[in-house]
C-alpha positions in Angstrom: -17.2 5.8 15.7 -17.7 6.5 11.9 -18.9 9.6 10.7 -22.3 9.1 8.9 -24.7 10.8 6.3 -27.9 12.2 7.7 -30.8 13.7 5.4 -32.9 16.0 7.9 -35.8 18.0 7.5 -35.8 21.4 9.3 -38.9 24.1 8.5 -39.4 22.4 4.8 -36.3 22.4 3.8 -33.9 19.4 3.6 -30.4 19.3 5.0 -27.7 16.5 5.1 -25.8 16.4 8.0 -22.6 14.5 9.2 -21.8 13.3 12.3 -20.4 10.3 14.7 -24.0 10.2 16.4 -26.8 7.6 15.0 -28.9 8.7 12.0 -32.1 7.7 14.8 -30.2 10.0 17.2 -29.8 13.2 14.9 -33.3 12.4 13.1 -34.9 12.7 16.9 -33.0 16.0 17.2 -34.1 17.4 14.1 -37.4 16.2 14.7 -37.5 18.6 18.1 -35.8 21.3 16.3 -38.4 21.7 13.4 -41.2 21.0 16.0 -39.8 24.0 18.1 -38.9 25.8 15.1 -42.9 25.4 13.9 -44.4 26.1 17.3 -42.2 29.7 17.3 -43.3 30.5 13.4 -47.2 29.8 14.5 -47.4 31.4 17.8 -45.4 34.8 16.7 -46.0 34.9 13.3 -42.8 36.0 12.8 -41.3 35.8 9.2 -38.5 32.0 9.3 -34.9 34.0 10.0 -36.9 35.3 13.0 -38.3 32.6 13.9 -35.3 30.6 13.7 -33.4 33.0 15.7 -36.0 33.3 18.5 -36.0 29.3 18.3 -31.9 28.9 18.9 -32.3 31.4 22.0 -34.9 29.2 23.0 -33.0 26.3 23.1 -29.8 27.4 24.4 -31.8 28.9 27.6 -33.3 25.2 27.8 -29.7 23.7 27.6 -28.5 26.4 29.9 -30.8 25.4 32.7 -30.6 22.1 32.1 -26.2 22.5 32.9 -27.3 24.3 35.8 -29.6 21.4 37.0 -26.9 19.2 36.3 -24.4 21.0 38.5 -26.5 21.9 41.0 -27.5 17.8 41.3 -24.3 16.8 41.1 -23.2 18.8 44.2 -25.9 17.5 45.6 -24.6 13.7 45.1 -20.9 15.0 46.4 -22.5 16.7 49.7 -24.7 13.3 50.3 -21.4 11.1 49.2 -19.3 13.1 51.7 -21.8 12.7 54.2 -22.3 9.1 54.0 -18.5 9.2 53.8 -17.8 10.9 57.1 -20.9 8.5 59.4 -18.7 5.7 57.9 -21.3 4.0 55.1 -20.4 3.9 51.4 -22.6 5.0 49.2 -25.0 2.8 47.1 -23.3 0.7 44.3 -19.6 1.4 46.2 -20.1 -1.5 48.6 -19.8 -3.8 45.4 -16.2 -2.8 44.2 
C-alpha cells in the first residue's frame, strides 16, 4: 500500500503524519489519542509533557492487556479445536474446505 500524508491534531497542536494506514484510520487514532490525552490534562491537572507521558503509559497498559486477552483467547480456540479434534468433529467453518 502507498504511504500517505496525514494532518492530525493532537492537544492543539497540528502534526502530519505518514503512513501505509488510511487517513480515516490514523484520523480515528488521533482522535482517541487527543481525547485520552485531554481526559489526563483535566482530571490531574498536570502541566502537557506530563500529561502526555501519563497518557502513553496509559495506553501501552491498555494495549498490554488487550495482547494478553488475545493470547489467552486464542489458547482458548486451540484447547476447544483440539478438543473437537480428538471426539472426531471439525470445528466450525473447517467442514467447508
Amino acid at each position: 500500500m502507498e504511504k500517505q500524508k496525514t494532518t492530525v491534531t493532537l492537544a492543539g497542536r497540528a502534526y502530519t503524519l505518514v503512513s501505509t494506514d488510511s487517513p480515516e484510520h490514523v484520523q480515528r487514532v488521533a482522535a482517541y489519542a487527543d481525547r485520552l490525552l485531554r481526559e489526563t490534562a483535566l482530571a490531574t491537572r498536570l502541566p502537557a509533557p506530563q500529561a502526555a507521558a501519563l497518557t502513553a503509559l496509559n495506553l501501552a497498559d491498555e494495549l498490554l492487556k488487550a495482547q494478553d486477552e488475545n493470547q489467552r483467547l486464542r489458547r482458548r480456540a486451540r484447547t476447544l479445536e483440539e478438543a473437537l479434534a480428538a471426539a472426531g468433529q471439525a470445528p466450525a467453518g473447517e467442514a467447508d474446505r
